[in-house]
N, C-alpha and C positions, 0 to 999 in steps of 0.2 A: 105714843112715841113712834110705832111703827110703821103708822100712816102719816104721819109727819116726814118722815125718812122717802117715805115709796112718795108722797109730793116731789119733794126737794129733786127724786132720782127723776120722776116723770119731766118737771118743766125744767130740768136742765140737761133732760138726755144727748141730745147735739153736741152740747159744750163734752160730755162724760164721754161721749164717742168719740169725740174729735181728740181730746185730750190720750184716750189709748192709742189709737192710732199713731199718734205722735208719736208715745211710748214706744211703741210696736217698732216704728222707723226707725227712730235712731237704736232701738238694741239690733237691729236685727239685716237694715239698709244699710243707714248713713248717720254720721254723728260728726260734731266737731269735737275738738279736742284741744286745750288750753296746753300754751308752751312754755312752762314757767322759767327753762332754764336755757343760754344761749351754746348749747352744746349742738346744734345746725346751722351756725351762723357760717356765713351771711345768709347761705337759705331761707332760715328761719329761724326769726330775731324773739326775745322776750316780747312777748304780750301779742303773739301771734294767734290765733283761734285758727285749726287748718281744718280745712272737711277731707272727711274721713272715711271712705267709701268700703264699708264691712260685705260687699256682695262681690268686691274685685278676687277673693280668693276662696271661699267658702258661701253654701246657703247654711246658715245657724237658725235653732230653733229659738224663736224670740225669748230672750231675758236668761240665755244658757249659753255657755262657751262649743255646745251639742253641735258639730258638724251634721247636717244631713246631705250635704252633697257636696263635693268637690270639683268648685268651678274654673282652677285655675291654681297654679304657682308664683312666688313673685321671682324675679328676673332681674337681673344686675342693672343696678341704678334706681330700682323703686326704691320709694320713703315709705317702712312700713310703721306701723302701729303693733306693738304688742305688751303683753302683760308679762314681766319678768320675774320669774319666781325666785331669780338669782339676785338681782335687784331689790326685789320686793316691792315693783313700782310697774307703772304704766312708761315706757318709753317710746320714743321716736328716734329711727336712724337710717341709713341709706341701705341696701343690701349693697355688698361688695363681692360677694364670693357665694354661691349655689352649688350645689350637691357635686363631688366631685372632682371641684378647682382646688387645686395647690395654688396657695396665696401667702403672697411675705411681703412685706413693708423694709425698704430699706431710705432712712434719713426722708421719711414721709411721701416718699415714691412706692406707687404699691407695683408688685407685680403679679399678673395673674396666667396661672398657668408658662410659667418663664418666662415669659413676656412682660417688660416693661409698659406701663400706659403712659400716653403723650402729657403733658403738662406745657401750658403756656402764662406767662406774666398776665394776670388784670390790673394789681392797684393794691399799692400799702395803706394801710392804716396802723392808728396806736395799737392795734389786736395783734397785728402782722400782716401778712402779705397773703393776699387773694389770688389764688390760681387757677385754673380754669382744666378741669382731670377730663380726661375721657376715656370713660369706662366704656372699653368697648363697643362704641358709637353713643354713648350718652354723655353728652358733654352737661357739667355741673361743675360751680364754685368751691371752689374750698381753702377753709382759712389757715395758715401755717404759720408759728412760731419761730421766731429766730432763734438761734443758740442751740445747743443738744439738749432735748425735751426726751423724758423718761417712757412716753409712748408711741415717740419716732421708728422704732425697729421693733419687728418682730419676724421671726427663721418662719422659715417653710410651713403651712398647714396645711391640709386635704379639707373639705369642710365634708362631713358625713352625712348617708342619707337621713334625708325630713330632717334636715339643718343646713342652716344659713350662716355665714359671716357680714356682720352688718357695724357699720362705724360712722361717728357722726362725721357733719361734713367741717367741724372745727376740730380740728385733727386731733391738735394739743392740749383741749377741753371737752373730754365727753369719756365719757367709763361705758363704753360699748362692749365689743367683742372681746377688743384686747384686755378685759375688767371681768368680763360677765362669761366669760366662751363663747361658745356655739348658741345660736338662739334658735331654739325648737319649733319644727313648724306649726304643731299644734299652739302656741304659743300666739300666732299671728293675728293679729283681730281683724287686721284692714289697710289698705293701700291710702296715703295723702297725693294730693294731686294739685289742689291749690288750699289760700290763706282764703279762709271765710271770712273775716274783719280782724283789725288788727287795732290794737290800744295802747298807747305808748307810757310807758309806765313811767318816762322821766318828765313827764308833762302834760301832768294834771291825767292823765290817762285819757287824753283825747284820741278820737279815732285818727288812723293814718289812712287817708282818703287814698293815696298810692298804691297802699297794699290791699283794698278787698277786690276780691277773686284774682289776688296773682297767681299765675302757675308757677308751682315748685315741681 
């Protein structure tokens, strides 16, 4: 049996190597990550797959949440990835607010550090009305609600160190910060930056030739 096994490991050693390294990359590089719910719409729609770039803020030791070095922070406007213990889920959402900033949302206009941010008209849809935020020189979509919606306002915050405020970009649908709190920065897995391929779930789940490698 044991020489049957150490066969099987010799003439398929390439495939077995090739296969850890795989492993290896996505815990520890790059990974995609499935978008089951439309809480970053329009950014990022159901049946998105986005790549996931786990070296933009941390080097981790493969197959462990183990920081061994820190390579960076994220910064108002990234789409992070992280694992929420408040949640008890993997989520996806914009940062809005980094270590420091007093942040308030009034009727879905955020303000950051007193300061109002600019908003311009895109385009309604049945969801609602598409606007166009700019965070601080980061211009991104974002989908808003007509009528008084229950996560339109929220008073003053500070966000505290090794924590972020982060909110989807469909304002009136996403249980973010304003749900979950403060998200931790040990918490952070990895920076999105574009949709790796994308499947449309209301049709047949064909691919959406439009959307692979868009940038978000």
């Amino acid at each position: 049996m044991r020489s049957k096994l150490n066969k099987l490991i010799k003439d398929n050693r390439g495939l077995l190597v090739f296969v850890a390294l795989m492993l290896v990359f996505r815990s520890a590089v790059a990974d995609w990550n499935d978008v089951p719910t439309g809480s970053m719409k329009p950014t990022i729609v159901e049946g998105d797959r986005i790549l996931v770039d786990k070296l933009a803020y941390d080097l981790r030791l493969p197959f462990t949440n183990v920081s061994l070095k820190k390579l960076g922070d994220p910064s108002r406007g990234d789409i992070i990835v992280f694992e929420s213990q408040k949640a008890g889920d993997r989520l996806v959402k914009r940062v809005v607010g980094i270590p420091g900033d007093v942040v308030e949302m009034r009727n879905n206009r955020l303000f950051i550090n007193g300061q109002p941010l600019n908003y311009a008209s895109l385009n309604r849809s049945v969801e609602g009305a598409d606007l166009l935020e700019n965070l601080h020189g980061v211009e991104h979509a974002v989908r808003i609600k007509a009528g008084n919606q229950p996560l339109a306002n929220f008073p003053q915050v500070k966000v505290p160190d090794n924590a972020y405020l982060a909110l989807g970009d469909n304002r009136d649908n996403s249980a973010d910060s304003r749900v979950i709190g403060f998200i931790p920065r040990d918490e952070i897995r990895g920076r999105a930056h574009h949709v790796l391929f994308s499947l449309n779930y209301e049709n047949y789940f064909l691919p959406r030739s439009e959307r692979f490698y868009k940038a978000i």
